[in-house]
C-alpha positions as protocol buffer text, in pm:
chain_id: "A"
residue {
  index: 1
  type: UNK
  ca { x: 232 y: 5926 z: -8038 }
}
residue {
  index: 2
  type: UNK
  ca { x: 332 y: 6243 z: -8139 }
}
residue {
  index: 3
  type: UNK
  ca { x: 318 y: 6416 z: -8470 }
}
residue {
  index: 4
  type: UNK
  ca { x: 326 y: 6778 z: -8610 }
}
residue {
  index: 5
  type: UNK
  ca { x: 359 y: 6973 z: -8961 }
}
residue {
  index: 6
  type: UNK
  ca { x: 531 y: 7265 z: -9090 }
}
residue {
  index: 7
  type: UNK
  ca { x: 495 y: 7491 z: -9396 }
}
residue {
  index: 8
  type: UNK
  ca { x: 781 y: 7560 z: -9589 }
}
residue {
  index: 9
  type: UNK
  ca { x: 819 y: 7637 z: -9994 }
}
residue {
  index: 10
  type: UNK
  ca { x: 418 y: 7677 z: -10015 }
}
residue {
  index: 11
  type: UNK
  ca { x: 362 y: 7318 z: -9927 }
}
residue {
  index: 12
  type: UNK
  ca { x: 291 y: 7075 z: -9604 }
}
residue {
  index: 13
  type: UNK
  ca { x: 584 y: 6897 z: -9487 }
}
residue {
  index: 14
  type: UNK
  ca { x: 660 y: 6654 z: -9171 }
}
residue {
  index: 15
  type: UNK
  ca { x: 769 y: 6774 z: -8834 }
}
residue {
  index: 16
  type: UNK
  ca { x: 902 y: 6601 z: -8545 }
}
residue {
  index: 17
  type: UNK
  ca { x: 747 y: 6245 z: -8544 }
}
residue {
  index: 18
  type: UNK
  ca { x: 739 y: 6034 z: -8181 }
}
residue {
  index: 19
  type: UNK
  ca { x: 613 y: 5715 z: -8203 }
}
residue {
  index: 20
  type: UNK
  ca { x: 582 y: 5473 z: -7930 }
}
residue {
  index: 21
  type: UNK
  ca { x: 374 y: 5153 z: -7835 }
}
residue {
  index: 22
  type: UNK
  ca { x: 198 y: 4997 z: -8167 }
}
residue {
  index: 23
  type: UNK
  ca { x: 90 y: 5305 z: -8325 }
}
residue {
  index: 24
  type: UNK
  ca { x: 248 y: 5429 z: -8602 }
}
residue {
  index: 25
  type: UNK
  ca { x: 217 y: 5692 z: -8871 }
}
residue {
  index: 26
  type: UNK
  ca { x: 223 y: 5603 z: -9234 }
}
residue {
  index: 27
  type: UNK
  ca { x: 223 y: 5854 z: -9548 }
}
residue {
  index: 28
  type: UNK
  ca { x: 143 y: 5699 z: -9875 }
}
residue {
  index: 29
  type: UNK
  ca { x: 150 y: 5955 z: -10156 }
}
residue {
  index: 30
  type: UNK
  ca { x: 210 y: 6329 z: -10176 }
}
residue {
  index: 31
  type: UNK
  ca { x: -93 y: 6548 z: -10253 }
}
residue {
  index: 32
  type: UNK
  ca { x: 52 y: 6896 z: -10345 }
}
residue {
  index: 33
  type: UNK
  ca { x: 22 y: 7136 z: -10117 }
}
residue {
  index: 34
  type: UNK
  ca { x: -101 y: 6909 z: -9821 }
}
residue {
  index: 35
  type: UNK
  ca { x: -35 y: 6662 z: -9693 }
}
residue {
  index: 36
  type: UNK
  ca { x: -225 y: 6306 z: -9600 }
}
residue {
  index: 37
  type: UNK
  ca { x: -93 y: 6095 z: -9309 }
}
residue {
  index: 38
  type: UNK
  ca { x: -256 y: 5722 z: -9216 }
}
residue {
  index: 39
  type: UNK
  ca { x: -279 y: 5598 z: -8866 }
}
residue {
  index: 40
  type: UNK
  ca { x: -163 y: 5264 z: -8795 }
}
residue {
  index: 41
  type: UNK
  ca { x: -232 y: 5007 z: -8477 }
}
residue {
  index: 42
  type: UNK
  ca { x: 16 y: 4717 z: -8569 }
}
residue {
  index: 43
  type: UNK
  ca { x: -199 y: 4518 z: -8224 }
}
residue {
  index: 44
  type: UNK
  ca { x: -471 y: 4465 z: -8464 }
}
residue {
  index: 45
  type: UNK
  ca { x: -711 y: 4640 z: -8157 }
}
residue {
  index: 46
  type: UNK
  ca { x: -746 y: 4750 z: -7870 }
}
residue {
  index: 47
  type: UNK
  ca { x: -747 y: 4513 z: -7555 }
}
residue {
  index: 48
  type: UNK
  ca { x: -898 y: 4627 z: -7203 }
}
residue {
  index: 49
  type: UNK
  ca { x: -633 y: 4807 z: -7018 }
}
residue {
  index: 50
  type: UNK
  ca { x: -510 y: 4959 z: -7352 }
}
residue {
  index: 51
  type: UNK
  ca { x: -389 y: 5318 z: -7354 }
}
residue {
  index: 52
  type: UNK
  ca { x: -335 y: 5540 z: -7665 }
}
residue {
  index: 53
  type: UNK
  ca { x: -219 y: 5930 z: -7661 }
}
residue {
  index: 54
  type: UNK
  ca { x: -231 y: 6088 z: -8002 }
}
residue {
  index: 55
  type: UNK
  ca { x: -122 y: 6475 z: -8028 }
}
residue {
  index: 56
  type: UNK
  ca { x: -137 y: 6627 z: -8359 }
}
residue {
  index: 57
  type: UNK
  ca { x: -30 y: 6985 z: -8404 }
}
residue {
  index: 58
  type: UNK
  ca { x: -68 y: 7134 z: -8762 }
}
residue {
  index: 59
  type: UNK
  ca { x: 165 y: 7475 z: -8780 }
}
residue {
  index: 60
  type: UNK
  ca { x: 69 y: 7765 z: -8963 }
}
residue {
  index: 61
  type: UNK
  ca { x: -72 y: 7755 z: -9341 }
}
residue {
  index: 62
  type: UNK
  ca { x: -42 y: 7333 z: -9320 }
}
residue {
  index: 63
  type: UNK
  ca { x: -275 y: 7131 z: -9445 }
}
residue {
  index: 64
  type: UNK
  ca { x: -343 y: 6775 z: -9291 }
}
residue {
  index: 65
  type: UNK
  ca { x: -539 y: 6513 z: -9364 }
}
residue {
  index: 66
  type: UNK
  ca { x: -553 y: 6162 z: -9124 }
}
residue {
  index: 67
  type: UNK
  ca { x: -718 y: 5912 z: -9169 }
}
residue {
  index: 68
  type: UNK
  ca { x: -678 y: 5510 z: -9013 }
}
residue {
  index: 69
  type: UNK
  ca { x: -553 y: 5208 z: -9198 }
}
residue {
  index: 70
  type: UNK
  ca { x: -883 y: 5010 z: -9082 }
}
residue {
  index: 71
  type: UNK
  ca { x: -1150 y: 5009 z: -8886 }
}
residue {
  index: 72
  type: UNK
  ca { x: -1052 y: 4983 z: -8525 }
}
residue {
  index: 73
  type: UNK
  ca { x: -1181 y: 4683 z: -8294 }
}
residue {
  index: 74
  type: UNK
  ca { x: -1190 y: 4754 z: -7939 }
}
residue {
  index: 75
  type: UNK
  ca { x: -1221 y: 4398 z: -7769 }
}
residue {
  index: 76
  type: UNK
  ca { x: -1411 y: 4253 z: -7459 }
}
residue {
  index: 77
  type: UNK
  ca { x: -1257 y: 4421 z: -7112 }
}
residue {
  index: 78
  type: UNK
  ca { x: -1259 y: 4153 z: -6839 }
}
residue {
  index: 79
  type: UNK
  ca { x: -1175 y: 4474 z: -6632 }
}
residue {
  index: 80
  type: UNK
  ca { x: -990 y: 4802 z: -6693 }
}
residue {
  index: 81
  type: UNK
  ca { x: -1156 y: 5002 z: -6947 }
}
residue {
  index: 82
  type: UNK
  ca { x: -903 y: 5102 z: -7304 }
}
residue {
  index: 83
  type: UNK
  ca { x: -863 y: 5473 z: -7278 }
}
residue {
  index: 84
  type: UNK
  ca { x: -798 y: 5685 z: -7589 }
}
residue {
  index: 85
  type: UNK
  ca { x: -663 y: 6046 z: -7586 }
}
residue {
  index: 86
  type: UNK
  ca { x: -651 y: 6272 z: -7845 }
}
residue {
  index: 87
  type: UNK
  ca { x: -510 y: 6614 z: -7905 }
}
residue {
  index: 88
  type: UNK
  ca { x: -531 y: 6815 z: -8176 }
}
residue {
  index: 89
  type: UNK
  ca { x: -379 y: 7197 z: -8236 }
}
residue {
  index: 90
  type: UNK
  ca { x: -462 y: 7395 z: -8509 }
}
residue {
  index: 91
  type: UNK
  ca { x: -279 y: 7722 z: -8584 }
}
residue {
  index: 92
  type: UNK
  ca { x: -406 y: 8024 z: -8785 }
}
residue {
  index: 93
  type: UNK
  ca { x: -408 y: 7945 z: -9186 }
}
residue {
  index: 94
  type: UNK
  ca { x: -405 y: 7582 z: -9095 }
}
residue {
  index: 95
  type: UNK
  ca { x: -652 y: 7353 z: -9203 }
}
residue {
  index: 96
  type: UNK
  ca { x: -694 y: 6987 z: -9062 }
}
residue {
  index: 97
  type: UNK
  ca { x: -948 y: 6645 z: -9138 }
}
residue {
  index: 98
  type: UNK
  ca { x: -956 y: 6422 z: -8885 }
}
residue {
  index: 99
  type: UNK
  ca { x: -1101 y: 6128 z: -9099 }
}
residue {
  index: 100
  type: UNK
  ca { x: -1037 y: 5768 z: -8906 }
}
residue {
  index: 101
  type: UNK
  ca { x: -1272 y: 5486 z: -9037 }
}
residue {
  index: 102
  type: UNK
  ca { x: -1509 y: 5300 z: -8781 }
}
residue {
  index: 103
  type: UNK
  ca { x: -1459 y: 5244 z: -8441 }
}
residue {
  index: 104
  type: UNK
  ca { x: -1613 y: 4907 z: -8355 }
}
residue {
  index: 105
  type: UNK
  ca { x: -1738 y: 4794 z: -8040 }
}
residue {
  index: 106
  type: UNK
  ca { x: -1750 y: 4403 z: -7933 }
}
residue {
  index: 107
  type: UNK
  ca { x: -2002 y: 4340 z: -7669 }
}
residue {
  index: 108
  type: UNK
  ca { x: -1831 y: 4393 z: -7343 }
}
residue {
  index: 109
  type: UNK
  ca { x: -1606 y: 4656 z: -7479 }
}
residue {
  index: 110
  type: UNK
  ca { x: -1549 y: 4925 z: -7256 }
}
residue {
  index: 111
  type: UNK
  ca { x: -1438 y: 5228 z: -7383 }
}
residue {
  index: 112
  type: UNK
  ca { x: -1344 y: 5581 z: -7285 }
}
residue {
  index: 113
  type: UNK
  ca { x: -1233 y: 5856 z: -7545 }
}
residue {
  index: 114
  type: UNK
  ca { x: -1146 y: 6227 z: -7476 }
}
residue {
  index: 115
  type: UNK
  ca { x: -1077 y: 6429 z: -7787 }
}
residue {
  index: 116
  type: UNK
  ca { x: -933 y: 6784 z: -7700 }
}
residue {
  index: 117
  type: UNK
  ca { x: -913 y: 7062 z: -8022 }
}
residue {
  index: 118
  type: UNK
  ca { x: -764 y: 7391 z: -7967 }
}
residue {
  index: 119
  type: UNK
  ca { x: -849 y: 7604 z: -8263 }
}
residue {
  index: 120
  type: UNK
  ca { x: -654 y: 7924 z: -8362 }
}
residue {
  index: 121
  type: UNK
  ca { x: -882 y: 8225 z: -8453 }
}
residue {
  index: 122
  type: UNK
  ca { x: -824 y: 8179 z: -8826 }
}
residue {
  index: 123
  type: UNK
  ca { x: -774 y: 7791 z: -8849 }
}
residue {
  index: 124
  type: UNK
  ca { x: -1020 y: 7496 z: -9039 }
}
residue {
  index: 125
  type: UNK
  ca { x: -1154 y: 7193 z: -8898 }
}
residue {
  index: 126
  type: UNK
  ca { x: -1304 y: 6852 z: -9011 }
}
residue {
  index: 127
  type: UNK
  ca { x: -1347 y: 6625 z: -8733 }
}
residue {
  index: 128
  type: UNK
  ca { x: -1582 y: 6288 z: -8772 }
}
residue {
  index: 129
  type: UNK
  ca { x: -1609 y: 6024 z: -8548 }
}
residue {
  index: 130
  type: UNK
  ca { x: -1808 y: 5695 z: -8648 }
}
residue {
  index: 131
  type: UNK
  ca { x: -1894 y: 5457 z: -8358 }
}
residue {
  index: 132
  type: UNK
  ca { x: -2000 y: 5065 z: -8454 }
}
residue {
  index: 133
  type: UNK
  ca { x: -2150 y: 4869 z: -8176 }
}
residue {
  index: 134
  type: UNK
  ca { x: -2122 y: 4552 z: -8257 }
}
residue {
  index: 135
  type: UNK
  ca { x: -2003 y: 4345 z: -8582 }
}
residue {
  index: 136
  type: UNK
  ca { x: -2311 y: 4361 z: -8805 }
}
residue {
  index: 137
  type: UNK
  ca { x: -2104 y: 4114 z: -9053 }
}
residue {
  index: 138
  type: UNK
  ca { x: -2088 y: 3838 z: -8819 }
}
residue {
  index: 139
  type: UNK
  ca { x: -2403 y: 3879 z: -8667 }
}
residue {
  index: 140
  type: UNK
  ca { x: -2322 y: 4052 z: -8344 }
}
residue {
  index: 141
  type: UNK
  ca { x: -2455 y: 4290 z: -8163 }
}
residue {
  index: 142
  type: UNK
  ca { x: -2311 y: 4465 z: -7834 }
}
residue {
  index: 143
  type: UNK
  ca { x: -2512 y: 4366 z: -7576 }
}
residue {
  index: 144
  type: UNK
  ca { x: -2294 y: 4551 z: -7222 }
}
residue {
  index: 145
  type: UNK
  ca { x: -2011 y: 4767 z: -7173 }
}
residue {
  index: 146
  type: UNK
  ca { x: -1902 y: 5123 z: -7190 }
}
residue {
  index: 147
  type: UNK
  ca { x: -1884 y: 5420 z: -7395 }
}
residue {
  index: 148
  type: UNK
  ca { x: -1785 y: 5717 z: -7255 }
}
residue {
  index: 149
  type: UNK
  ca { x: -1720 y: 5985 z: -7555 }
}
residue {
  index: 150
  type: UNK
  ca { x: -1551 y: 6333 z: -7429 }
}
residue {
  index: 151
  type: UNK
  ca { x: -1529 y: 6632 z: -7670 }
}
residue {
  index: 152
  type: UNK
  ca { x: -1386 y: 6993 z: -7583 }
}
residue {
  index: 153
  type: UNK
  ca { x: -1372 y: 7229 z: -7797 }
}
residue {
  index: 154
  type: UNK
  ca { x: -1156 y: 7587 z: -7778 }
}
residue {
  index: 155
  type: UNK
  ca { x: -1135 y: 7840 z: -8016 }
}
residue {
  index: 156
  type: UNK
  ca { x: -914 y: 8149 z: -7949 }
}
residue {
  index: 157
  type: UNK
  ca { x: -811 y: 7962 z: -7614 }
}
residue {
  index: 158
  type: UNK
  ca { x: -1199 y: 7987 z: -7524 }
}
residue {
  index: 159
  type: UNK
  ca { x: -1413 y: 7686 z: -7480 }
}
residue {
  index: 160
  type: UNK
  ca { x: -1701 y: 7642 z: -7741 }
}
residue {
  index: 161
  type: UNK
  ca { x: -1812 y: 7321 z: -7734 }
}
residue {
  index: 162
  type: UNK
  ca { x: -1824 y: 7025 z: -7463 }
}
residue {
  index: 163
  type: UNK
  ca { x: -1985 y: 6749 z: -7456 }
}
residue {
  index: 164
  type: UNK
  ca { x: -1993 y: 6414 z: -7295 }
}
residue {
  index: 165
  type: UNK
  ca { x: -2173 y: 6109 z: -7415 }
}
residue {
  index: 166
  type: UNK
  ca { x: -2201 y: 5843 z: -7134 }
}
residue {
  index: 167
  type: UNK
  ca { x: -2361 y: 5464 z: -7178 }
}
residue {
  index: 168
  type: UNK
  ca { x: -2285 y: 5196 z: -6967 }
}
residue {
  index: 169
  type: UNK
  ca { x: -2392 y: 4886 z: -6820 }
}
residue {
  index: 170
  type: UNK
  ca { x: -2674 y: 4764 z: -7069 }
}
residue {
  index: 171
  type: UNK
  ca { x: -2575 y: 4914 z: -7378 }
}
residue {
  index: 172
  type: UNK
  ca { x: -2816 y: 4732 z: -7611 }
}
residue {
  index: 173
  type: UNK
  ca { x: -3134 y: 4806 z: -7444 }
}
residue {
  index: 174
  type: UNK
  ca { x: -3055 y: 5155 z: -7422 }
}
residue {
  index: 175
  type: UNK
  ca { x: -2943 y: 5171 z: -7810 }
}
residue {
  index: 176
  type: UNK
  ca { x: -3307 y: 4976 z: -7836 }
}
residue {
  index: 177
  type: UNK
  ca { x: -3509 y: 5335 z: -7650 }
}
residue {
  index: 178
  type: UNK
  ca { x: -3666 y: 5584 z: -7920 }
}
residue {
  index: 179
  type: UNK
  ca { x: -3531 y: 5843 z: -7707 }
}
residue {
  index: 180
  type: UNK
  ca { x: -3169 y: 5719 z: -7737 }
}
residue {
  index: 181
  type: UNK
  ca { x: -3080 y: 5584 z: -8106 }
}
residue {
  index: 182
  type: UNK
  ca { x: -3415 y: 5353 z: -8180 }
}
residue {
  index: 183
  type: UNK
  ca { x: -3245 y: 5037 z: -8238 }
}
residue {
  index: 184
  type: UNK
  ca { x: -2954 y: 5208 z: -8451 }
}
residue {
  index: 185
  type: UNK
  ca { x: -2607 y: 4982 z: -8451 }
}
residue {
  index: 186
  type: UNK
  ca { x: -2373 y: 5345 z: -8563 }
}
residue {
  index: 187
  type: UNK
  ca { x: -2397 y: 5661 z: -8523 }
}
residue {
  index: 188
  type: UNK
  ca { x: -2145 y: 5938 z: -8613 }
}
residue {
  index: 189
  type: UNK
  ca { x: -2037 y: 6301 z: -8556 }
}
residue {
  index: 190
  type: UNK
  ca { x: -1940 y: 6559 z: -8746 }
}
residue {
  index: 191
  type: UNK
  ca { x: -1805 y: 6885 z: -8702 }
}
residue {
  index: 192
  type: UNK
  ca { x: -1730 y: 7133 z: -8907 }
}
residue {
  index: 193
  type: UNK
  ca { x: -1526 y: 7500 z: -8873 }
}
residue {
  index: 194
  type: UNK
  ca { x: -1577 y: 7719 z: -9029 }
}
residue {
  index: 195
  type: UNK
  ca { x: -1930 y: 7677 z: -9124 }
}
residue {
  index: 196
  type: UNK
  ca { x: -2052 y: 7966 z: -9336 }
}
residue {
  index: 197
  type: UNK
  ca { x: -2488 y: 8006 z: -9463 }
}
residue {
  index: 198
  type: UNK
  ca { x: -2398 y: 7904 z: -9786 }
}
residue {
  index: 199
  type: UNK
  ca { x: -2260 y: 7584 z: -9647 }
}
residue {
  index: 200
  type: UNK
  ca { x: -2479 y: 7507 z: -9399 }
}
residue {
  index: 201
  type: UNK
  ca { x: -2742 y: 7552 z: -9656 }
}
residue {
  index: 202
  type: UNK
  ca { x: -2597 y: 7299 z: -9852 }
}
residue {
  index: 203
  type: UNK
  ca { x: -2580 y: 7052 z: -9588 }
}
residue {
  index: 204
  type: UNK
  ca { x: -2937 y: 7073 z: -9519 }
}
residue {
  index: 205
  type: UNK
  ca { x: -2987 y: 7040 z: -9889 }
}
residue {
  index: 206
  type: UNK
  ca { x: -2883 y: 6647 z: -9821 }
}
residue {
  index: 207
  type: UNK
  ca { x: -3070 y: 6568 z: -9480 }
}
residue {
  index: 208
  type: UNK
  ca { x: -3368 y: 6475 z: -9685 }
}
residue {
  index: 209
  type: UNK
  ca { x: -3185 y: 6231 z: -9952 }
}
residue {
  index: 210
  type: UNK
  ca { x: -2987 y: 6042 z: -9660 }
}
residue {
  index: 211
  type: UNK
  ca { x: -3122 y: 5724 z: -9518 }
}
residue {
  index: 212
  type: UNK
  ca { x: -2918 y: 5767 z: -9201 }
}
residue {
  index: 213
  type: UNK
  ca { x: -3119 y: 5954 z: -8927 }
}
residue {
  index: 214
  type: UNK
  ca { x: -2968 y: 6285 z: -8931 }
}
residue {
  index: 215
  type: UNK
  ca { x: -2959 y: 6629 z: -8741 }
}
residue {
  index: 216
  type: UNK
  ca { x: -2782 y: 6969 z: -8890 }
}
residue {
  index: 217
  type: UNK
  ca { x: -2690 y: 7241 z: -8590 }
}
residue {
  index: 218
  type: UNK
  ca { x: -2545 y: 7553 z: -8659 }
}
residue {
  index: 219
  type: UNK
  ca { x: -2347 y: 7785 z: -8419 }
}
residue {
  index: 220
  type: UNK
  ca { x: -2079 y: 8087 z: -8421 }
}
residue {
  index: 221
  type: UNK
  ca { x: -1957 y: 7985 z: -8717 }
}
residue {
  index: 222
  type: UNK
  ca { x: -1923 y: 7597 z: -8671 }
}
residue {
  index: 223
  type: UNK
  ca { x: -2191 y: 7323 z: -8813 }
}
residue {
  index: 224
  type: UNK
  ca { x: -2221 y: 6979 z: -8596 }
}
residue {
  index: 225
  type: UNK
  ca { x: -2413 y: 6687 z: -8787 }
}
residue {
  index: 226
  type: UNK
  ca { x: -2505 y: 6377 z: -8577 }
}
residue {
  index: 227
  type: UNK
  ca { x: -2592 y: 6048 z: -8767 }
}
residue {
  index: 228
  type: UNK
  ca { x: -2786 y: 5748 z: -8689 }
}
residue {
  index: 229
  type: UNK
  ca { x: -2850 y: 5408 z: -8882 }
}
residue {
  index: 230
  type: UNK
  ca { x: -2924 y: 5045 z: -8842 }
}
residue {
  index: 231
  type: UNK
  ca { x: -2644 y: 4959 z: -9117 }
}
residue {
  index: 232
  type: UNK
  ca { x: -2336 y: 5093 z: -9067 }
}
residue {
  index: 233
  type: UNK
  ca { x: -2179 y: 5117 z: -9444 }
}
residue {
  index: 234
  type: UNK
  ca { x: -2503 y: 5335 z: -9511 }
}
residue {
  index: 235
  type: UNK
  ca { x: -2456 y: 5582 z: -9237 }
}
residue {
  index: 236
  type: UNK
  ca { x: -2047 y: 5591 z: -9377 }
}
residue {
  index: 237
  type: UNK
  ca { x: -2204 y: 5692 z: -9688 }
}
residue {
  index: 238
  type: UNK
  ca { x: -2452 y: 5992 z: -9538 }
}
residue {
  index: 239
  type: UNK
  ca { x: -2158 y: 6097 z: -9394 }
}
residue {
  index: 240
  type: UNK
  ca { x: -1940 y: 6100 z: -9721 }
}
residue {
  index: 241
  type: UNK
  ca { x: -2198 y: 6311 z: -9864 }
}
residue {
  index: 242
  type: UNK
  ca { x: -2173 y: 6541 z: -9643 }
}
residue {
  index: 243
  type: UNK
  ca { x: -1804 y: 6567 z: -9661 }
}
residue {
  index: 244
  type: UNK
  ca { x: -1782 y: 6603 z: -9978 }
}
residue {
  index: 245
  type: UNK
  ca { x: -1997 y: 6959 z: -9957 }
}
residue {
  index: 246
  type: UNK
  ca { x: -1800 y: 7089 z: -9700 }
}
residue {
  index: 247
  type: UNK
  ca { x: -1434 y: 6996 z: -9834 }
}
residue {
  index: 248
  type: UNK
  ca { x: -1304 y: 7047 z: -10159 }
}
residue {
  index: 249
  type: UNK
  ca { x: -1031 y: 6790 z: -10077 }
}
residue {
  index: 250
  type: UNK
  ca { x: -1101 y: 6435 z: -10156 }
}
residue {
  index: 251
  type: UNK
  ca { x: -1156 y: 6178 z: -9891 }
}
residue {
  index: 252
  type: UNK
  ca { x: -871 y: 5969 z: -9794 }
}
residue {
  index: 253
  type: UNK
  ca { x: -866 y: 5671 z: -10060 }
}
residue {
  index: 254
  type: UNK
  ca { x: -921 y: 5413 z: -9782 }
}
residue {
  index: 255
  type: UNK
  ca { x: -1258 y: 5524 z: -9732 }
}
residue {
  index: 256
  type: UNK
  ca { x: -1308 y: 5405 z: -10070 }
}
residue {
  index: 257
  type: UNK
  ca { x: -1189 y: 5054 z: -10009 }
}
């Protein structure tokens, strides 16, 4: 899938849509200015073998918000592991919040991800990520797999930030090390550009109110919070928090629901 806006007569408005497989792009309400677009997975998951490619480019001045319909399931693999690519372009005067809800992982998921930003000079960025593993609700926990989490990073056309988180085989026990998450169940990312002091002193200003584990990093202009809980609605909630001080913009109403 495919999907970029433009700016025209001071507000956000759609570009050139491609959709293809079972995703599909829903809009529910105009929002002035911007514009708020909802992800959809008619499958209901994502079976081993699965691939999804999402490219988002916002255009000059834009302002996007997307967010998912649900939580997304990603089911037992007998085999192949579900890949997941996505793109996103920012230009200058463009801001965008990439916002989906939870990712969760059933035991024997396997999973690899590769998220790819390229930030103009003058362009905004909210990106969070929030990774289940296991359903908590039905008493489950995710025992083996994979989870192999890619992030780059360019700004200007220069790369700023890469990272690659890597767990296979046993996931559990090595969710159950101090070292690695202590036993969490979630943990989430967030990053933020542009990141000013007087922000990131505001985020730090919540790191002692939030259940959720947390860790505040600041660099060349960009803040990256990592989050860490047993319960997974609680760590949603840190996270909220934290959103809310670093967007004027509301979250997407399905994060309420």
């Amino acid at each position: 899938m495919s999907f970029d806006v433009v700016h025209e007569d001071g507000v956000t408005r759609r570009g050139a849509l491609h959709e293809s497989g079972s995703l599909r792009l829903r809009f529910p309400s105009p929002e002035g200015e911007g514009l708020s677009a909802v992800l959809l997975n008619t499958a209901g998951g994502v079976a081993g073998g699965d691939r999804f490619d999402i490219a988002i480019t916002a255009g000059w001045g834009t302002q996007l918000t997307l967010t998912t319909a649900a939580a997304e399931k990603v089911y037992r693999a007998a085999d192949s592991a579900s890949e997941l690519s996505i793109a996103l372009k920012i230009a200058n005067g463009a801001k965008l919040a990439w916002l989906p809800q939870e990712t969760i992982l059933f035991d024997r998921a396997r999973l690899s991800r590769r998220i790819v930003v390229d930030l103009a000079e003058g362009a905004s960025l909210l990106l969070c990520e929030i990774t289940v593993f296991g359903r908590a609700a039905m008493g489950e926990t995710m025992r083996q797999g994979a989870f192999i989490d890619s992030w780059r990073v360019r700004r200007g056309g220069k790369l700023i930030f890469s990272e690659t988180v890597r767990l296979e085989g046993e996931v559990g026990d090595k969710l159950a090390r101090p070292a690695i998450a202590n036993g969490a169940a979630a943990i989430g990312t967030l990053l933020i550009a542009p990141a000013d002091e007087a922000l990131i002193r505001r985020l730090r200003q919540i790191l002692p109110l939030a259940p959720s584990e947390v860790g505040l990093s600041a660099w060349n202009g960009f803040a990256m919070a990592r989050f860490c809980a047993q319960d997974a609605a609680r760590l949603r909630a840190d996270i909220a928090a934290m959103l809310g001080q670093a967007s004027d913009a509301p979250l997407p109403r399905l994060w309420h629901s």
